[in-house]
C-alpha positions as CSV (number, residue, x, y, z in Angstrom):
1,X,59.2,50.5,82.7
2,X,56.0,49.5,84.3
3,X,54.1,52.0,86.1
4,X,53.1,50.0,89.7
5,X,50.6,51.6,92.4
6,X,52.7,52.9,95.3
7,X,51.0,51.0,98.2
8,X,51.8,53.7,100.5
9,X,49.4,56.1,98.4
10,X,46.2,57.1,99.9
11,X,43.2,55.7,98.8
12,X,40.4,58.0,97.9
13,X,37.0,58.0,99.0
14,X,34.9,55.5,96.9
15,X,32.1,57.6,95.1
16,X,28.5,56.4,95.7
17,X,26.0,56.7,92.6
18,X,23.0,57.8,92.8
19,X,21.9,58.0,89.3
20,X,22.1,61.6,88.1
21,X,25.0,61.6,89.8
22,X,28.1,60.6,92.0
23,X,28.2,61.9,95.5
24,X,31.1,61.2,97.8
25,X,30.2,59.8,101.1
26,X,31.6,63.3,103.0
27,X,29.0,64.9,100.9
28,X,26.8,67.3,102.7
29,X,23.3,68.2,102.5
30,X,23.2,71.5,101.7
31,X,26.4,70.4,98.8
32,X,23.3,68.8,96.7
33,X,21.6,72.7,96.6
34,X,25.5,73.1,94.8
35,X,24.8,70.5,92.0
36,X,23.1,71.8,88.3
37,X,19.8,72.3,88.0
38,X,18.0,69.3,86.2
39,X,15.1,71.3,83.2
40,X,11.7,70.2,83.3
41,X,11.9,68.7,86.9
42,X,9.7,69.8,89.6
43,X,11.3,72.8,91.4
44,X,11.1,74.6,95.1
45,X,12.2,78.4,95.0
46,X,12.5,79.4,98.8
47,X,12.3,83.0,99.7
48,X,13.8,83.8,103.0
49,X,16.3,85.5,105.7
50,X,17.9,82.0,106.6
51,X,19.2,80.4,103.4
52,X,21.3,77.9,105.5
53,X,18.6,76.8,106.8
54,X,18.2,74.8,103.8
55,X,17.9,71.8,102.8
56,X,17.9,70.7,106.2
57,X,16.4,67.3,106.9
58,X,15.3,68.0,103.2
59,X,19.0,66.4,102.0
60,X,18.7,63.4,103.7
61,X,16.8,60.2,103.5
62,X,14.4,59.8,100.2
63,X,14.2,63.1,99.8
64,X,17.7,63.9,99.6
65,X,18.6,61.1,97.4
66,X,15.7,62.1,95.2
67,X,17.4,65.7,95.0
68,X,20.7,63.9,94.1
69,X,19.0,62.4,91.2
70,X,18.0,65.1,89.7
71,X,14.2,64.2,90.4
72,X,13.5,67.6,91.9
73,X,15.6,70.8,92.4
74,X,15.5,73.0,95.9
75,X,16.7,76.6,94.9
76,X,16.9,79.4,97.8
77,X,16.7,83.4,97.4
78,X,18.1,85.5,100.0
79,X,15.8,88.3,101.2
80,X,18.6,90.3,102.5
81,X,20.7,91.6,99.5
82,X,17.2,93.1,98.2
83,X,17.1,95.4,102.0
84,X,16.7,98.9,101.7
85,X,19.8,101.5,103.0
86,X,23.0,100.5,104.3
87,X,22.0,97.8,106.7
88,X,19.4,96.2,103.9
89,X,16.6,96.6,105.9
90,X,13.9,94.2,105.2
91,X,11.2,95.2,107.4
92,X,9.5,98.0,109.2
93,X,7.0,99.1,111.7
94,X,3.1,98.3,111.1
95,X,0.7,100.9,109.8
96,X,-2.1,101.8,112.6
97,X,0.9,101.0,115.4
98,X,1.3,98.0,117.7
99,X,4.4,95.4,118.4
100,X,6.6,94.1,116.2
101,X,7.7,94.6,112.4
102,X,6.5,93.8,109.3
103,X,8.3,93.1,105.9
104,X,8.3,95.4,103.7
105,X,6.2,95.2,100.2
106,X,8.8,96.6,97.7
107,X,11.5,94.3,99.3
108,X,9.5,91.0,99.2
109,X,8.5,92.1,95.5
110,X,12.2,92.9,94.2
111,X,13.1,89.3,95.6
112,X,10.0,87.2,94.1
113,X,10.9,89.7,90.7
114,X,14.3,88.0,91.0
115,X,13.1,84.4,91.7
116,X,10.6,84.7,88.8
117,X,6.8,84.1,88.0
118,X,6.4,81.1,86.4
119,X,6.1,78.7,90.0
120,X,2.9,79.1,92.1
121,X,3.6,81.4,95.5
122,X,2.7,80.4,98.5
123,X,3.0,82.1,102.0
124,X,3.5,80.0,105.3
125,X,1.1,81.9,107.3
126,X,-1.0,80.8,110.5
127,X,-4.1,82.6,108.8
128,X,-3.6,80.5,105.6
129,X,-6.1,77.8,104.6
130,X,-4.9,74.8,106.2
131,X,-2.5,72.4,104.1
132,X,-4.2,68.9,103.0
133,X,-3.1,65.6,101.4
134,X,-5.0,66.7,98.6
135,X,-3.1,70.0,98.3
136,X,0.1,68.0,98.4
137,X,-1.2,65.8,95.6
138,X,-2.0,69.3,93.5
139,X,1.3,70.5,94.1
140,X,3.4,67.9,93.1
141,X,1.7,66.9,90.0
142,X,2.5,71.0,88.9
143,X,5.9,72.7,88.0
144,X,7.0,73.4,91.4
145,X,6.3,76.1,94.0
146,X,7.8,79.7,95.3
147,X,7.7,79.8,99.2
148,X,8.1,82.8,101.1
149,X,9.0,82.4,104.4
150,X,8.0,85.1,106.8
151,X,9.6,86.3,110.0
152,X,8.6,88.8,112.2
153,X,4.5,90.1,111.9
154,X,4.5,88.7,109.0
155,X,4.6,90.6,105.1
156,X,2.9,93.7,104.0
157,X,-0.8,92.4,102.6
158,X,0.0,94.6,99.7
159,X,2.8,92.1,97.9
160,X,1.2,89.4,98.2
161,X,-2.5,90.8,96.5
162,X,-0.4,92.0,94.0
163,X,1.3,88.6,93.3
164,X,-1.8,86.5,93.7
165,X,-0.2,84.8,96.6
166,X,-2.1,81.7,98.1
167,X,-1.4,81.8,102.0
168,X,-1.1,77.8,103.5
169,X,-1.3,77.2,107.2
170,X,0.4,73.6,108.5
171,X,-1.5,74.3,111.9
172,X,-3.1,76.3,114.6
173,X,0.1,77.4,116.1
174,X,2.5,80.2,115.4
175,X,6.5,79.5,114.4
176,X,9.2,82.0,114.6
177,X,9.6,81.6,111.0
178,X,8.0,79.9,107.7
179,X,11.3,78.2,107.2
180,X,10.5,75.0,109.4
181,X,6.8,75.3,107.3
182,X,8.4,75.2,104.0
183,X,10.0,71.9,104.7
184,X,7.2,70.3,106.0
185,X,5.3,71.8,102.3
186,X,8.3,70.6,100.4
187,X,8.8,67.1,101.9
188,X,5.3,66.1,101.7
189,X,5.3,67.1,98.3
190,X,7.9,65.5,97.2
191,X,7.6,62.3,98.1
192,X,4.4,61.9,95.6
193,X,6.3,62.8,92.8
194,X,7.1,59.5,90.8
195,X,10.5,57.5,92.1
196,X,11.2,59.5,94.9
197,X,9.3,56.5,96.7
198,X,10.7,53.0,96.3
199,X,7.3,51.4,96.8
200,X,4.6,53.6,94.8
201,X,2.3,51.0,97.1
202,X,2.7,52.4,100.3
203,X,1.1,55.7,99.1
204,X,-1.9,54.2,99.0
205,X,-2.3,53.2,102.4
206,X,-1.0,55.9,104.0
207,X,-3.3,58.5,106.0
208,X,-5.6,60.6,104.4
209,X,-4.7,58.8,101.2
210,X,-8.5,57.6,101.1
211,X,-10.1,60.2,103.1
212,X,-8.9,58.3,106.5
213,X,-6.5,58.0,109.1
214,X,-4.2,55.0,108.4
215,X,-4.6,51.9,110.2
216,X,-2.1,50.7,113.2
217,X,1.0,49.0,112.2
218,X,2.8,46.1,113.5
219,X,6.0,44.3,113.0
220,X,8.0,41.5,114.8
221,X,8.4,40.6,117.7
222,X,5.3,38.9,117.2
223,X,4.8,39.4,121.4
224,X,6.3,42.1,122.9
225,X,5.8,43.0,126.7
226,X,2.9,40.8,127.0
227,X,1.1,42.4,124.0
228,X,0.3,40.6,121.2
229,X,0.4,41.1,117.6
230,X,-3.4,41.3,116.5
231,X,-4.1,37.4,115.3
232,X,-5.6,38.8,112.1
233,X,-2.7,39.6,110.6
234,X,-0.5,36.7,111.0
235,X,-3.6,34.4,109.5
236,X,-2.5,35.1,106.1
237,X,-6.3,35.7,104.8
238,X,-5.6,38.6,102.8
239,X,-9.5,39.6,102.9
240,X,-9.8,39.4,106.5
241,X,-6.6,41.7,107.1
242,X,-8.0,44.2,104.3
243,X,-11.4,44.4,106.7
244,X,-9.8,44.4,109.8
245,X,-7.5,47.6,108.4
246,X,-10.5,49.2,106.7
247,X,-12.5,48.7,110.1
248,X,-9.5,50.4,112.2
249,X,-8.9,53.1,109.9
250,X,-12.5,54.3,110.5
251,X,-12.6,53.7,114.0
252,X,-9.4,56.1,114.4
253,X,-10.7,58.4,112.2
254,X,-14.1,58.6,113.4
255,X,-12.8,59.0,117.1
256,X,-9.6,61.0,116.5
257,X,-10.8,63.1,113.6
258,X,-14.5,63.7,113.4
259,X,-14.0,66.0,111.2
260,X,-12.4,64.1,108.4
261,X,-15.1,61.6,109.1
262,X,-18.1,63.7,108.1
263,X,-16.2,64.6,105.4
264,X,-15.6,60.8,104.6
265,X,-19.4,60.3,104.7
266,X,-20.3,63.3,102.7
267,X,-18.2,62.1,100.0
268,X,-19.8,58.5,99.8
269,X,-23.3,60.2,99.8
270,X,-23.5,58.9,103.8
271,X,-26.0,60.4,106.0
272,X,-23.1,62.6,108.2
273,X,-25.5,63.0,111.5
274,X,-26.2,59.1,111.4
275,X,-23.8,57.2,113.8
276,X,-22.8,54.4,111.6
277,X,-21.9,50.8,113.1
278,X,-18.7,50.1,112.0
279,X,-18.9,46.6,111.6
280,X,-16.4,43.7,111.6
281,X,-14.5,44.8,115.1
282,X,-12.2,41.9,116.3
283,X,-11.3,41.2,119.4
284,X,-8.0,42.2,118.6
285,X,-8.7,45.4,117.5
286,X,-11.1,45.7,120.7
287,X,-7.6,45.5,122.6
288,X,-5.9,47.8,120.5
289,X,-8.4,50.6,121.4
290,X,-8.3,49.5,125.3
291,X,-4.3,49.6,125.2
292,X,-4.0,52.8,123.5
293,X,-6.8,54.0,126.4
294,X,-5.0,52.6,129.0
Protein backbone atom coordinates (compact mmCIF):
# COMPACT_ATOMS: atom_id res chain seq x y z
CA UNK A 1 0.00 0.00 0.00
CA UNK A 2 1.15 3.41 -0.97
CA UNK A 3 1.53 5.98 1.55
CA UNK A 4 -0.38 9.29 -0.27
CA UNK A 5 -0.32 12.93 1.41
CA UNK A 6 -3.80 13.60 3.02
CA UNK A 7 -4.63 16.96 1.19
CA UNK A 8 -6.64 17.98 4.02
CA UNK A 9 -3.29 18.02 6.30
CA UNK A 10 -1.95 21.33 7.32
CA UNK A 11 0.91 22.56 5.73
CA UNK A 12 3.68 23.74 7.90
CA UNK A 13 5.43 26.94 7.89
CA UNK A 14 8.22 26.95 5.29
CA UNK A 15 11.58 27.46 7.21
CA UNK A 16 13.73 30.37 5.93
CA UNK A 17 17.72 29.87 6.01
CA UNK A 18 19.77 32.08 7.04
CA UNK A 19 23.03 30.20 7.02
CA UNK A 20 23.92 29.20 10.54
CA UNK A 21 20.60 28.36 10.69
CA UNK A 22 16.81 27.95 9.86
CA UNK A 23 14.43 30.33 11.35
CA UNK A 24 10.66 30.02 10.87
CA UNK A 25 8.98 33.04 9.68
CA UNK A 26 6.92 33.35 13.35
CA UNK A 27 10.31 33.61 14.77
CA UNK A 28 10.86 36.35 17.17
CA UNK A 29 13.53 38.59 17.99
CA UNK A 30 14.42 37.97 21.19
CA UNK A 31 14.02 33.73 20.04
CA UNK A 32 17.50 34.36 18.27
CA UNK A 33 19.11 35.29 22.03
CA UNK A 34 17.54 31.34 22.49
CA UNK A 35 19.80 29.82 19.65
CA UNK A 36 23.69 28.32 20.68
CA UNK A 37 26.25 30.38 21.07
CA UNK A 38 28.64 30.42 17.94
CA UNK A 39 32.94 30.14 19.71
CA UNK A 40 35.24 32.61 18.56
CA UNK A 41 32.54 35.04 17.25
CA UNK A 42 32.36 38.53 18.47
CA UNK A 43 30.17 38.67 21.64
CA UNK A 44 27.93 41.42 23.64
CA UNK A 45 27.35 40.53 27.41
CA UNK A 46 24.62 42.98 28.67
CA UNK A 47 24.40 43.69 32.34
CA UNK A 48 21.09 45.06 33.33
CA UNK A 49 17.50 45.26 35.25
CA UNK A 50 15.50 44.83 31.91
CA UNK A 51 16.66 41.67 30.11
CA UNK A 52 13.55 41.85 27.83
CA UNK A 53 14.54 44.66 26.70
CA UNK A 54 16.78 42.84 24.50
CA UNK A 55 17.43 42.42 21.45
CA UNK A 56 15.11 44.93 20.56
CA UNK A 57 15.53 46.56 17.17
CA UNK A 58 18.91 44.62 17.69
CA UNK A 59 16.95 41.27 16.08
CA UNK A 60 15.77 42.79 13.20
CA UNK A 61 17.11 43.97 9.96
CA UNK A 62 21.12 43.32 9.26
CA UNK A 63 21.72 43.01 12.51
CA UNK A 64 19.35 40.44 13.42
CA UNK A 65 20.07 38.29 10.44
CA UNK A 66 23.71 38.68 11.31
CA UNK A 67 22.90 37.27 14.88
CA UNK A 68 20.93 34.35 13.08
CA UNK A 69 24.07 33.52 11.38
CA UNK A 70 25.94 33.02 13.97
CA UNK A 71 28.23 36.19 13.04
CA UNK A 72 27.94 37.68 16.47
CA UNK A 73 26.24 36.53 19.81
CA UNK A 74 24.05 38.98 22.23
CA UNK A 75 24.01 37.35 25.77
CA UNK A 76 22.07 39.29 28.70
CA UNK A 77 22.69 39.01 32.71
CA UNK A 78 20.06 39.83 34.94
CA UNK A 79 21.13 42.24 37.83
CA UNK A 80 18.26 41.19 39.92
CA UNK A 81 18.90 37.59 41.06
CA UNK A 82 22.40 38.97 42.45
CA UNK A 83 20.02 41.66 44.94
CA UNK A 84 20.70 41.68 48.47
CA UNK A 85 17.76 40.44 51.13
CA UNK A 86 14.49 39.21 50.33
CA UNK A 87 13.40 41.70 47.72
CA UNK A 88 17.08 41.47 45.91
CA UNK A 89 17.75 44.87 46.41
CA UNK A 90 20.02 46.29 43.88
CA UNK A 91 20.58 49.70 44.92
CA UNK A 92 20.71 52.09 47.84
CA UNK A 93 20.87 55.60 49.06
CA UNK A 94 24.12 57.83 48.08
CA UNK A 95 26.90 58.47 50.50
CA UNK A 96 27.02 62.40 51.58
CA UNK A 97 22.93 62.43 51.00
CA UNK A 98 20.87 63.85 48.11
CA UNK A 99 17.94 62.35 45.68
CA UNK A 100 17.82 59.27 44.32
CA UNK A 101 19.64 55.79 44.55
CA UNK A 102 22.62 54.35 43.59
CA UNK A 103 23.55 50.64 42.70
CA UNK A 104 25.27 48.96 44.88
CA UNK A 105 29.14 47.95 44.36
CA UNK A 106 29.01 44.28 45.75
CA UNK A 107 25.81 43.62 43.60
CA UNK A 108 27.17 45.00 40.22
CA UNK A 109 30.54 42.99 41.05
CA UNK A 110 28.77 39.46 41.91
CA UNK A 111 26.93 39.99 38.38
CA UNK A 112 30.09 41.10 36.13
CA UNK A 113 31.91 37.92 38.42
CA UNK A 114 29.16 35.82 36.86
CA UNK A 115 29.36 37.29 33.29
CA UNK A 116 33.15 36.88 33.29
CA UNK A 117 36.40 38.92 32.57
CA UNK A 118 37.62 38.16 29.46
CA UNK A 119 35.21 41.08 27.27
CA UNK A 120 36.13 44.72 27.75
CA UNK A 121 33.42 46.66 30.23
CA UNK A 122 31.98 49.47 29.45
CA UNK A 123 29.46 51.79 31.33
CA UNK A 124 26.71 53.84 29.48
CA UNK A 125 27.20 56.91 31.47
CA UNK A 126 26.49 60.73 30.46
CA UNK A 127 29.97 61.60 32.12
CA UNK A 128 31.65 58.97 29.82
CA UNK A 129 34.07 60.08 27.00
CA UNK A 130 31.90 60.43 24.13
CA UNK A 131 31.43 57.41 21.67
CA UNK A 132 33.24 57.79 18.09
CA UNK A 133 33.35 56.06 14.76
CA UNK A 134 36.72 55.26 15.56
CA UNK A 135 35.72 53.65 18.96
CA UNK A 136 33.23 51.55 16.97
CA UNK A 137 35.92 50.52 14.66
CA UNK A 138 38.12 49.40 17.91
CA UNK A 139 35.42 47.50 19.24
CA UNK A 140 34.48 45.46 16.66
CA UNK A 141 37.72 44.34 15.41
CA UNK A 142 38.14 42.92 19.49
CA UNK A 143 36.41 39.86 21.22
CA UNK A 144 33.28 41.58 22.08
CA UNK A 145 32.19 43.92 24.94
CA UNK A 146 30.44 43.69 28.62
CA UNK A 147 27.81 46.63 28.97
CA UNK A 148 26.40 47.55 32.08
CA UNK A 149 23.48 49.45 31.92
CA UNK A 150 22.69 51.73 34.81
CA UNK A 151 19.45 52.95 36.21
CA UNK A 152 18.84 55.15 38.83
CA UNK A 153 22.09 57.76 39.99
CA UNK A 154 23.97 55.59 38.40
CA UNK A 155 26.73 52.69 40.08
CA UNK A 156 28.82 52.96 43.08
CA UNK A 157 32.41 54.54 41.60
CA UNK A 158 33.95 51.82 43.67
CA UNK A 159 33.02 48.64 41.09
CA UNK A 160 33.82 50.10 38.37
CA UNK A 161 37.73 51.28 39.61
CA UNK A 162 37.98 48.04 40.68
CA UNK A 163 37.08 46.44 37.32
CA UNK A 164 38.91 48.93 35.10
CA UNK A 165 35.65 50.02 33.69
CA UNK A 166 35.83 52.45 30.57
CA UNK A 167 32.61 54.82 30.99
CA UNK A 168 31.19 55.84 27.08
CA UNK A 169 28.71 58.63 26.70
CA UNK A 170 26.42 58.52 23.17
CA UNK A 171 25.48 62.28 24.03
CA UNK A 172 24.95 65.33 26.15
CA UNK A 173 21.68 64.11 27.49
CA UNK A 174 20.49 61.92 30.28
CA UNK A 175 18.28 58.48 29.57
CA UNK A 176 16.31 56.63 32.13
CA UNK A 177 18.43 53.78 31.57
CA UNK A 178 21.82 52.55 29.60
CA UNK A 179 19.65 49.94 27.95
CA UNK A 180 18.51 52.16 24.85
CA UNK A 181 22.66 53.26 24.95
CA UNK A 182 23.77 49.71 24.68
CA UNK A 183 21.90 49.21 21.53
CA UNK A 184 22.92 52.13 19.89
CA UNK A 185 26.95 50.68 21.13
CA UNK A 186 26.04 47.28 19.87
CA UNK A 187 24.40 48.12 16.51
CA UNK A 188 27.01 50.44 15.40
CA UNK A 189 29.47 47.94 16.19
CA UNK A 190 28.22 45.35 14.57
CA UNK A 191 27.63 46.42 11.50
CA UNK A 192 31.66 46.77 10.88
CA UNK A 193 32.21 43.41 11.62
CA UNK A 194 32.85 41.49 8.19
CA UNK A 195 29.32 40.18 6.35
CA UNK A 196 27.10 41.62 8.57
CA UNK A 197 26.98 44.33 5.63
CA UNK A 198 26.01 43.18 2.12
CA UNK A 199 28.09 45.91 0.53
CA UNK A 200 31.55 46.25 2.50
CA UNK A 201 31.50 49.65 -0.01
CA UNK A 202 29.15 51.61 1.60
CA UNK A 203 31.29 51.71 4.83
CA UNK A 204 33.49 53.77 3.23
CA UNK A 205 31.31 56.56 2.43
CA UNK A 206 29.48 56.77 5.29
CA UNK A 207 29.91 59.65 7.93
CA UNK A 208 32.81 60.01 9.83
CA UNK A 209 34.24 57.13 7.86
CA UNK A 210 37.00 59.67 6.57
CA UNK A 211 36.94 62.17 9.28
CA UNK A 212 33.58 63.91 7.59
CA UNK A 213 30.05 64.17 7.52
CA UNK A 214 28.69 62.18 4.55
CA UNK A 215 27.59 63.87 1.54
CA UNK A 216 23.66 64.34 0.61
CA UNK A 217 21.95 61.49 -1.09
CA UNK A 218 19.62 61.30 -3.85
CA UNK A 219 17.55 58.81 -5.65
CA UNK A 220 14.68 58.75 -8.24
CA UNK A 221 12.34 60.66 -9.01
CA UNK A 222 14.80 62.45 -10.71
CA UNK A 223 12.36 65.83 -10.04
CA UNK A 224 10.34 65.84 -7.23
CA UNK A 225 8.16 68.91 -6.06
CA UNK A 226 9.98 71.21 -8.31
CA UNK A 227 13.47 70.19 -6.95
CA UNK A 228 15.81 68.76 -8.98
CA UNK A 229 18.24 66.02 -8.61
CA UNK A 230 21.85 67.87 -8.66
CA UNK A 231 22.94 67.58 -12.57
CA UNK A 232 26.26 66.27 -11.42
CA UNK A 233 25.21 63.18 -10.61
CA UNK A 234 23.15 62.02 -13.51
CA UNK A 235 26.30 63.07 -15.96
CA UNK A 236 27.90 59.91 -15.46
CA UNK A 237 31.53 61.52 -15.00
CA UNK A 238 32.59 59.54 -12.23
CA UNK A 239 35.45 62.25 -11.31
CA UNK A 240 33.15 65.04 -11.27
CA UNK A 241 30.51 63.23 -8.85
CA UNK A 242 33.62 62.13 -6.55
CA UNK A 243 34.47 66.13 -6.33
CA UNK A 244 31.18 67.35 -6.08
CA UNK A 245 30.69 64.63 -2.93
CA UNK A 246 34.13 65.43 -1.48
CA UNK A 247 33.23 69.30 -1.82
CA UNK A 248 29.69 68.66 0.10
CA UNK A 249 30.96 66.49 2.62
CA UNK A 250 33.30 69.39 3.76
CA UNK A 251 30.91 72.02 3.35
CA UNK A 252 28.44 69.99 5.91
CA UNK A 253 31.07 69.28 7.99
CA UNK A 254 32.71 72.52 8.23
CA UNK A 255 29.21 74.23 8.91
CA UNK A 256 27.42 71.59 10.92
CA UNK A 257 30.40 70.24 12.79
CA UNK A 258 33.25 72.59 13.26
CA UNK A 259 34.54 70.60 15.50
CA UNK A 260 35.23 67.54 13.42
CA UNK A 261 36.54 69.93 10.97
CA UNK A 262 39.55 71.27 12.89
CA UNK A 263 40.07 67.92 13.65
CA UNK A 264 39.91 67.02 9.78
CA UNK A 265 42.62 69.73 9.22
CA UNK A 266 44.87 68.83 12.09
CA UNK A 267 45.09 65.45 10.80
CA UNK A 268 46.13 66.51 7.16
CA UNK A 269 48.83 68.89 8.78
CA UNK A 270 46.12 71.90 7.72
CA UNK A 271 46.49 75.23 9.29
CA UNK A 272 42.99 74.79 11.64
CA UNK A 273 42.56 78.84 12.22
CA UNK A 274 42.84 79.31 8.30
CA UNK A 275 39.38 79.46 6.58
CA UNK A 276 39.97 77.26 3.67
CA UNK A 277 38.17 77.84 0.19
CA UNK A 278 36.45 74.88 -0.45
CA UNK A 279 36.70 74.75 -4.04
CA UNK A 280 34.74 73.16 -6.82
CA UNK A 281 31.00 74.42 -5.51
CA UNK A 282 28.35 73.80 -8.24
CA UNK A 283 25.53 75.46 -8.73
CA UNK A 284 23.73 72.58 -7.70
CA UNK A 285 25.22 72.12 -4.57
CA UNK A 286 24.76 76.04 -4.14
CA UNK A 287 20.93 75.08 -4.17
CA UNK A 288 21.21 72.35 -1.96
CA UNK A 289 22.57 74.57 0.83
CA UNK A 290 19.80 77.44 -0.02
CA UNK A 291 16.95 74.59 0.16
CA UNK A 292 18.08 73.01 3.27
CA UNK A 293 18.23 77.00 4.61
CA UNK A 294 15.04 77.66 3.36
Amino acid sequence: MTDRPDPEAPVPAVAKSHGRLSIRASKQPRDLMAEPQVSGAWTAQIITLFPEAFPGVLGLSLTGRALAEGLWNLRTTDLRPFGIGRHRNVDDTPAGGGAGMVMRADVMDAALREAGSHLPVIYLSPRGKPFSQSRARELARGPGMTLICGRFEGVDQRVLDAHGVEEISIGDYVLTGGELAAQVLIDATVRLIPRVLGNQESLAEESFSEGLLEHPQYTKPALWEGRAIPEVLLSGNHAAIASWRQDMAERLTKERRPDLWRAYRESRDMDPAKDRQLSGASDQSRDYREQTED
